[in-house]
C-alpha positions, 0 to 999 in steps of 0.5 A, spaced: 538 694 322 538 702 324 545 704 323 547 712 325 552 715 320 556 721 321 559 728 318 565 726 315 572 729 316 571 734 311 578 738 311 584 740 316 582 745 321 574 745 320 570 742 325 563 744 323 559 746 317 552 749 315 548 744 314 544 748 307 539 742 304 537 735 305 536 732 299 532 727 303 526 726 308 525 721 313 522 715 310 525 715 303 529 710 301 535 712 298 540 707 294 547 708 294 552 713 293 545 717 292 546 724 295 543 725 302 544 733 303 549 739 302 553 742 307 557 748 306 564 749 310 568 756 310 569 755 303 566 750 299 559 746 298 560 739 299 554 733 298 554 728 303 552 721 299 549 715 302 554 709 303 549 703 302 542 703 300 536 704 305 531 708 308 532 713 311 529 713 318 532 720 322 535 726 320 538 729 326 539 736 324 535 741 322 537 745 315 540 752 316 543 749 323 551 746 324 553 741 323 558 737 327 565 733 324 564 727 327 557 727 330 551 723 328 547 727 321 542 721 320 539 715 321 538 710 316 535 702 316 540 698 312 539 691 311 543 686 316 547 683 312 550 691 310 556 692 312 555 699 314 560 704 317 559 709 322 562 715 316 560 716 310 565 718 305 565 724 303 563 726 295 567 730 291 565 739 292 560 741 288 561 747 284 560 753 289 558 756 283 552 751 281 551 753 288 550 760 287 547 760 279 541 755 276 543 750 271 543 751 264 537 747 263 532 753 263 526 755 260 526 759 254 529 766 256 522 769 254 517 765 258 521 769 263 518 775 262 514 778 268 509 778 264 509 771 261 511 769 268 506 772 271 500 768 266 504 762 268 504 762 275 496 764 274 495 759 269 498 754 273 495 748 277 496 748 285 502 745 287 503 738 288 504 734 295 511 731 296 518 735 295 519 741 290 523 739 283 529 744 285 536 746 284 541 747 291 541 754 289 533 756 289 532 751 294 537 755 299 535 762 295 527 760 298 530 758 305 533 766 305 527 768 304 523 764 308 518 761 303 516 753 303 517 752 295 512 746 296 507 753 295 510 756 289 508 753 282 514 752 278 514 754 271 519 748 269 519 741 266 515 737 272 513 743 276 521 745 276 521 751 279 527 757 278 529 764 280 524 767 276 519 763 279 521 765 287 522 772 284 515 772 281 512 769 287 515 774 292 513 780 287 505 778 288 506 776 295 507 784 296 503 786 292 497 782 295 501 786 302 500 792 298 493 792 296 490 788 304 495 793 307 494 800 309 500 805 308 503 806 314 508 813 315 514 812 318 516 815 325 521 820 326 527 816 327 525 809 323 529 807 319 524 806 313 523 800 309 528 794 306 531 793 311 532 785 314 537 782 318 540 775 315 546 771 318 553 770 315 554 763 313 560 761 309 565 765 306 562 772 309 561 768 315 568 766 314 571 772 313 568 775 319 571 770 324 579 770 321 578 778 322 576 778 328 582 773 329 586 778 326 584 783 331 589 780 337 595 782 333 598 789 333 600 790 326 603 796 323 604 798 315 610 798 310 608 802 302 614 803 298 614 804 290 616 799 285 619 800 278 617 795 274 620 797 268 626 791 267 621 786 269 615 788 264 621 787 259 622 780 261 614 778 261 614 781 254 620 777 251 617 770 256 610 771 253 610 767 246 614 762 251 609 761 256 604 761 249 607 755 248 604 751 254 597 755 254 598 759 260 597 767 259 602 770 263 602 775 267 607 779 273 604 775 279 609 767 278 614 773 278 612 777 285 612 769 288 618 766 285 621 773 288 617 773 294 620 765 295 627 767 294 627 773 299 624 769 304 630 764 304 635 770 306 630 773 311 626 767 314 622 770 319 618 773 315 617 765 313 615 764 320 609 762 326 608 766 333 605 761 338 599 763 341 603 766 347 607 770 344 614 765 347 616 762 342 617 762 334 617 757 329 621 758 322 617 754 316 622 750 311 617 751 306 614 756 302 606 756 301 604 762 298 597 765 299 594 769 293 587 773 294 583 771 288 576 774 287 570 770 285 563 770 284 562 766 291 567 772 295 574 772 296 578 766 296 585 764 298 588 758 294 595 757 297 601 756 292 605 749 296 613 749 295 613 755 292 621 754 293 622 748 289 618 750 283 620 755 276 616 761 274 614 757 269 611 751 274 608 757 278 605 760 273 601 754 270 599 752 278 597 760 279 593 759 272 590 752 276 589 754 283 586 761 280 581 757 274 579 752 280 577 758 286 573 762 280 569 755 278 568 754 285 572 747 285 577 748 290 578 743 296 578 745 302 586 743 302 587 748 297 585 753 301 589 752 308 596 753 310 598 758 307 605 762 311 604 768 307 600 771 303 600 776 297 593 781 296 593 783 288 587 789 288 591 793 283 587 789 278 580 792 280 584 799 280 586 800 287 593 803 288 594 803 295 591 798 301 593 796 308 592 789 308 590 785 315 595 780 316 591 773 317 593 769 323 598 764 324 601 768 319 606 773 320 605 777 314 601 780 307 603 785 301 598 788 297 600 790 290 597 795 287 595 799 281 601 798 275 602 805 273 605 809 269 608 816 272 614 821 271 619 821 276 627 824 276 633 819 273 640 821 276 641 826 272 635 830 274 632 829 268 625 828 268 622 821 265 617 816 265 618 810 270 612 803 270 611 804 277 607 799 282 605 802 290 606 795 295 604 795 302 606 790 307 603 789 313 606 785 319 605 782 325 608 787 330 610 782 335 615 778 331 616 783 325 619 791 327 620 796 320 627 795 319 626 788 318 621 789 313 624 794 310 630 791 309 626 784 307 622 789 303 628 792 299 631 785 298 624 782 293 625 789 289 631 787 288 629 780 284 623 784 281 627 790 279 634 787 277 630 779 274 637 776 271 638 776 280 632 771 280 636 767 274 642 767 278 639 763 284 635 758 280 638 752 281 
């Protein structure tokens, strides 16, 4: 019998996805646990299996085009006495890095020459009927470009076809161009050549939508120096410690731990404006938000419960969270429900930023530079102070100067005098 089955609830909030590549076609059979297609969420890459074995009889929608949670993905023609469900369950998220870079299984760097490229894409047979040998990643790179991979010679094992391939295969297409084409002057206001319009999916695409969301929110910025002197003396005599249980440590588990404590005495910052601007909720628990940049963009894995957990125990989730958004292994829980968030670009070199507070939150700092400057003690003499640029911003509906100065004052406080945060840990 033929049995519709439907995209899976894949994370809280997500209500449709990318549909980047069908594994299958119409008319395959598939056995079970095999990997129907890739859709790709706001965040991650994940593979939708087949729940029983069978032929696969429609595909209801088209790649490149999103899909709905809860709507019908495909059709397949399962035997009678299957006891097939409408929902497949959903796999495991693929590597968003596998995503974006080839196996390591590749030919040997020097058949990758373009010469040597070249002389196999000639030497190469017509490629063969049937579905193209390739990876996610080419088979999403082709779909950018355009191009029907079953055209392309692949210089792989079975006709696999690789980045170098597409990328040789487009170079001779322009080539070809060139030569059949004559060249053509541009008119006075043209904007030349190289340019090309593609849409925003996935991360960019993400981003896109929050900023725009962020736009309804009047917000206003806080920047105010921070002396890390006594704390980066604590770092350096917890550093073996922290050795001990594999973790590097750095300032941020401090910056949380702080941020947690400070909330506790000003829990507005900790809190939720509904849509009306009428009513406000404060959040008992502290989900700490913290930028990390990867090769995919920038992902935002979230810190749960931050006012239960020791720097230790932050640290070594920090070190989790942070290895899993790099690798692309986040799950879509791991990215959601943040009640305040921290933006470190002093570790690509910026000293001050004007960070966008993303709604529903009320609040985000950004931590810049570490750097080392003179300034004057009270006795007027001049001396060198470790000093760190932080900006807040805030919703402004919520949050006025005043209180975030004061909450502001309040986390300088357990970062420039540490033995406070020792005191409140229970």
């Amino acid at each position: 019998m033929k049995q519709d089955f439907y995209l899976p609830d894949i994370g809280e909030g997500i209500v449709e996805c990318e549909l980047v590549e069908w594994l299958v076609e119409e008319g395959d059979r598939v056995v079970e646990d095999q990997a129907i297609c890739d859709v790709m969420t706001d965040k991650a890459l994940v593979q939708i299996p087949a729940m029983h074995g069978g032929i696969i009889s429609r595909l209801y929608v088209a790649k490149g085009k999103m899909a709905r949670v809860h709507a019908p993905l495909f059709e397949m023609e399962v035997a009678g006495d299957a006891d097939a469900e409408p929902t497949p369950e959903i796999a495991e998220p693929v590597s968003m890095r596998e995503a974006v870079s080839e196996p390591e299984t590749r030919p040997d760097p020097v058949e990758r020459t373009p010469e040597r490229a070249a002389r196999k894409s000639a030497a190469a047979p017509a490629p063969a009927k049937g579905k193209a040998v390739a990876s996610p990643a080419v088979r999403r790179l082709a779909r950018e470009q355009s191009l029907d991979l079953s055209q392309i010679p692949g210089s792989g094992d079975k006709g696999r076809i690789y980045k170098e391939d597409i990328a040789t295969y487009l170079a001779e297409r322009k080539q070809e161009q060139a030569a059949s084409t004559p060249p053509v002057e541009p008119e006075q206001g043209d904007a030349g050549t190289g340019q090309h319009s593609e849409p925003l999916t996935g991360i960019a695409a993400a981003m896109a939508r929050q900023m725009t969301a962020s736009l309804t929110i009047p917000q206003f910025t806080l920047c105010d120096e921070l002396e890390l002197g006594e704390l980066l003396r604590l770092k350096h005599r917890l550093t073996p410690i922290f050795a001990e249980q594999n973790i590097k440590l750095t300032l941020l588990p401090f910056f949380i731990k702080a941020l947690s404590l400070a909330l506790h005495e000003f829990p507005l910052l900790n809190s939720r404006l509904n849509p009306e601007a009428t009513a406000v909720t404060r959040l008992p628990d502290h989900h700490v938000g913290v930028a990390v940049d990867t090769d995919a963009g920038l992902l935002v894995p979230v810190l749960r419960y931050c006012q239960r957990r020791s720097v230790l125990e932050i640290a070594i989730e920090l070190a989790r969270l942070t290895g899993a958004a790099r690798a692309g292994s986040l799950t879509p829980a791991e990215l959601q429900g943040a009640t305040i968030s921290l933006s470190n670009i002093g570790a690509l070199g910026g000293v001050v930023s004007s960070p966008i507070v993303s709604p529903p939150q009320v609040a985000i700092a950004a931590l810049g530079r570490g750097q080392r400057l003179p300034r004057f003690n009270d006795a007027g003499e001049v001396v060198a102070r470790e000093l760190m640029m932080v900006c807040w911003s805030a919703d402004h509906r919520l949050i006025d100067g005043a209180t975030l100065a004061r909450f502001n004052r309040c986390w300088y406080r357990y970062l420039e005098q540490p033995e406070r945060m020792l005191v409140q840990l229970s």
